[in-house]
Residue, then its C-alpha position, 0 to 999 in steps of 0.5 A: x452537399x447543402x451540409x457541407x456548404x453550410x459548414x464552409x460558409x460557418x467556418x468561413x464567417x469565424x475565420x473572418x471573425x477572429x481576424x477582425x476581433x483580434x486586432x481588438x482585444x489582444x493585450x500584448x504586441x509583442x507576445x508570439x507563441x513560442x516553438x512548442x510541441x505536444x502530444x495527445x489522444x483524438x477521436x475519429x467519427x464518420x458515423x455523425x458525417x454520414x447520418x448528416x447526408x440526409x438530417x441537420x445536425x440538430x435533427x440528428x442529435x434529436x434522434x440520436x444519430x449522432x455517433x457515441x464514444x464507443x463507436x469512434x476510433x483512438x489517434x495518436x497526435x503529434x503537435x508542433x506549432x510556433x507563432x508567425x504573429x501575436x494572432x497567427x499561429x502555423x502548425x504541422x500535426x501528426x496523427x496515427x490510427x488502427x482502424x477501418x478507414x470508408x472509402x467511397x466506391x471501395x467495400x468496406x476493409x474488414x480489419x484494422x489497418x494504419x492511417x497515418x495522416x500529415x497536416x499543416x495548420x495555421x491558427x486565428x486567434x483573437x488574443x496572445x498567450x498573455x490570457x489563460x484561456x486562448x480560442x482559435x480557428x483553425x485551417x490548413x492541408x492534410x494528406x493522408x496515407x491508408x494501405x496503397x491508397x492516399x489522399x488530400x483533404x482540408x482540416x478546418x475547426x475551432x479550439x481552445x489553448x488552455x496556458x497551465x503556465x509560460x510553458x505549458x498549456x493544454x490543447x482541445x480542438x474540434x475539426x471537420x476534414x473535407x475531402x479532396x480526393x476521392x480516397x479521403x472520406x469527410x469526417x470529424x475529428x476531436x483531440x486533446x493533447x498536453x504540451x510545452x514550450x521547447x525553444x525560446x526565440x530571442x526578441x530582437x528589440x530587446x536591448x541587453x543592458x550592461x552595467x558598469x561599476x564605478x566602484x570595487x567593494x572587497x567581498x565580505x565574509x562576516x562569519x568567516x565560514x567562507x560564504x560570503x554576505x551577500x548569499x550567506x542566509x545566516x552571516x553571523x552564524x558559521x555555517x555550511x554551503x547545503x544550507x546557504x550558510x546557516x548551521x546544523x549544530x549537531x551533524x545530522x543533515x537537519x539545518x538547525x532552523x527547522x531542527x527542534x533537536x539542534x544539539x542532539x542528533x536526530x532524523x527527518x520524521x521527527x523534526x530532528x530529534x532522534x526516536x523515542x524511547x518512552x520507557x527507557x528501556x534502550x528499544x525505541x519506539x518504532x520497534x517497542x511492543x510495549x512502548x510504556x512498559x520497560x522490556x527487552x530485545x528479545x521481547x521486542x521491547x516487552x517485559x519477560x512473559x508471565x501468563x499466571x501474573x506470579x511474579x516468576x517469569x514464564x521461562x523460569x515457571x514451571x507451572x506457567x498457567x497456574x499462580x505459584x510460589x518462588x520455592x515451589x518453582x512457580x507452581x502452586x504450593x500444595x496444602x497438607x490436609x489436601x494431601x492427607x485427604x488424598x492419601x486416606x481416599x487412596x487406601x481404599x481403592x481396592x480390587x476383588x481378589x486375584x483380580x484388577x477389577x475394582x470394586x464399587x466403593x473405589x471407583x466412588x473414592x476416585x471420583x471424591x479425588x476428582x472433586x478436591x482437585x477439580x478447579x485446579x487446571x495445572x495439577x497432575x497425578x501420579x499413581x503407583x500399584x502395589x501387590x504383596x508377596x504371595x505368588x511368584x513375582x512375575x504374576x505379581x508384576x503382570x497383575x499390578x500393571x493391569x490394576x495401574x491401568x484400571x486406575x487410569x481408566x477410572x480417572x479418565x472416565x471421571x474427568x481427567x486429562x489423560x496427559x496430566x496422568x501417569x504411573x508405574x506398576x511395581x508388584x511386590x518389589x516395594x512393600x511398604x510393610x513386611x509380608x511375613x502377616x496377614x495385616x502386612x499383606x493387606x496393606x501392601x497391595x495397595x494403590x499409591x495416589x501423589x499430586x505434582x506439577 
């Protein structure tokens, strides 16, 4: 009770206050808050009332009895106010909110429900909305409506106006709601709301000056682009209406003052002038890969691919990873005496006899193969087998298939990729020389090595 009457006799001494200092200080006579309205987020606390029933406001907030952020609950506010006079304001606000709401001698409600609450204001202010920071004190009515139960209560406190502009301005206010009716509790009340002016009053002592012209002048056109002189920007230049007469000399919607491509079509980014083409390639270079270098559509504005650096596009290279020549369509030329030196290293690749086991020596040459070829990564093999003509063909057949198979084998384990070999087995249907001798024979069953890409 003694907190309360505290309250009433502060609130009371600022009323008085803002009163007497606003005849004081107020700069504009005939400044009045125009009807405005606004919208904004409160808070309840009646934690902080209650810990005040037996502690000062400074002995609470010393031991943290004062209520936190957390612990208050969310309004929505409504807000309109117009000036009575340039220091008196009257204003009907509207609050809404979820929440529990204490009333004396009733249990506490155990969910949420909507308070809707109705006051009627009116604002002391020491000065006009000429300033850019305006307090105020504030007092007024409120009735309140909660689930079956209403209630009247007394909203007084003390806020700020904070004019962003003539228009608009943002509200912060602090109350302390006293209640009246045993169904309205005592509780604080803070908000801030954002707002604006929605009506202009006419001012009745202001007199409408009218004024006669005593002489007719004709309307000139100097540039005779029918926009007359006098709101022409450029009027000696004929220009269109969009740009209050000035021209845009190329069409594209840039007026030619802030177009540094006034002859030439062009777009907005570039301060009128059209994209780029760097290279000159026709691709501009907001869709050029390769904004220096000439290149193609296709390419996205690159030049045609060539990984080996040749000369001969990837398209047309049929060794693409490997440097090669024109005539050999882009794969590397292949020497004579490395050929030679295949072909000889080939001839002694032999087997035992009747067998497509090969001996120590062959599996050597093999690998001396491997060393001439090594460093090249594009090169490929072809093998061929070979047998004579002793025996029935189909024998011949099956016994040079397993020996190209044993080659592959042993060029597989010495190193070399599988998918750069391949070969056929022929039998006895291409001799290279007449079956009819021993020698002839000798050298028809034989392993053919060839190198290609």
């Amino acid at each position: 009770m003694m907190v309360t009457m505290y309250n009433s006799k502060f609130f009371l001494f600022l009323l008085l206050s803002s009163i007497i200092v606003s005849d004081l200080f107020s700069q504009d006579k005939n400044f009045v808050q125009q009807p405005s309205l606004s919208i904004g987020y409160g808070l309840y606390d009646f934690k902080t009332v209650e810990n005040l029933k037996t502690a000062s406001f400074f002995t609470a907030l010393k031991d943290g009895k004062v209520a936190k952020l957390k612990s208050m609950n969310s309004a929505l506010v409504i807000d309109y106010s117009e000036g009575i006079t340039k220091n008196f304001d009257f204003a009907v606000e509207a609050i809404g909110s979820f929440l529990s709401y204490p009333i004396k001698n009733k249990p506490s409600f155990t969910k949420n429900s909507l308070l809707l609450e109705l006051d009627v204001l009116v604002k002391a202010k020491p000065w006009t909305n000429k300033r850019t920071v305006v307090p105020y004190f504030l007092s007024g009515l409120g009735t309140t409506k909660y689930l079956q139960y209403y209630a009247v209560q007394i909203p007084t406190g003390i806020g700020a106006q904070f004019n962003l502009s003539n228009e608009m301005f943002i509200n912060l206010a602090s109350q302390y709601r006293f209640a009246i009716t045993k169904t309205a509790t005592n509780h604080f009340f803070a908000s801030i709301a954002i707002g604006g002016v929605i009506g202009q009053k006419k001012n009745k002592n202001v007199v409408q000056n009218i004024s006669i012209p005593t002489e007719y002048k004709t309307p000139v056109d100097s540039d005779a682009d029918g926009i007359l002189d006098s709101v022409d920007k450029c009027p000696l230049v004929k220009g269109l209406i969009q740009f209050q007469g000035c021209p845009d000399s190329d069409n594209d919607g840039i007026e030619d003052a802030f177009d540094k491509c006034a002859l030439v079509p062009g777009i907005i980014k570039y301060e009128g002038c059209p994209v780029p083409d760097s290279d000159s390639d026709g691709i501009n270079d907001e869709e050029d890969s390769c904004v220096v270098v000439p290149g193609l559509a296709q390419y996205f504005g690159c030049p045609l691919p060539d990984k080996d650096q040749d000369g001969i596009a990837d398209e047309a290279d049929k060794c693409p990873e490997a440097s090669g020549t024109t005539t050999n369509q882009g794969c590397p030329e292949i020497s004579d005496s490395l050929l030679k030196s295949i072909d000889r290293l080939a001839e002694d690749i032999l087997f035992n006899t009747g067998s497509a086991v090969l001996t120590r020596d062959s599996e050597k040459n093999i690998k001396k193969i491997m060393a001439l070829i090594k460093n090249d990564s594009s090169v490929r093999i072809n093998i061929s087998a070979h047998t004579d003509s002793d025996g029935d063909s189909l024998p011949n057949q099956l016994l040079s298939e397993k020996r190209l198979h044993a080659v592959l084998i042993a060029f597989k384990n010495a190193g070399f990729p599988i998918v750069r070999l391949r070969g056929t087995a022929y039998g006895e249907s291409r001799p290279k020389i007449n079956n009819s001798t021993h020698e002839g024979k000798q050298k028809n069953r034989r392993v053919e090595v060839s190198l290609y890409y």
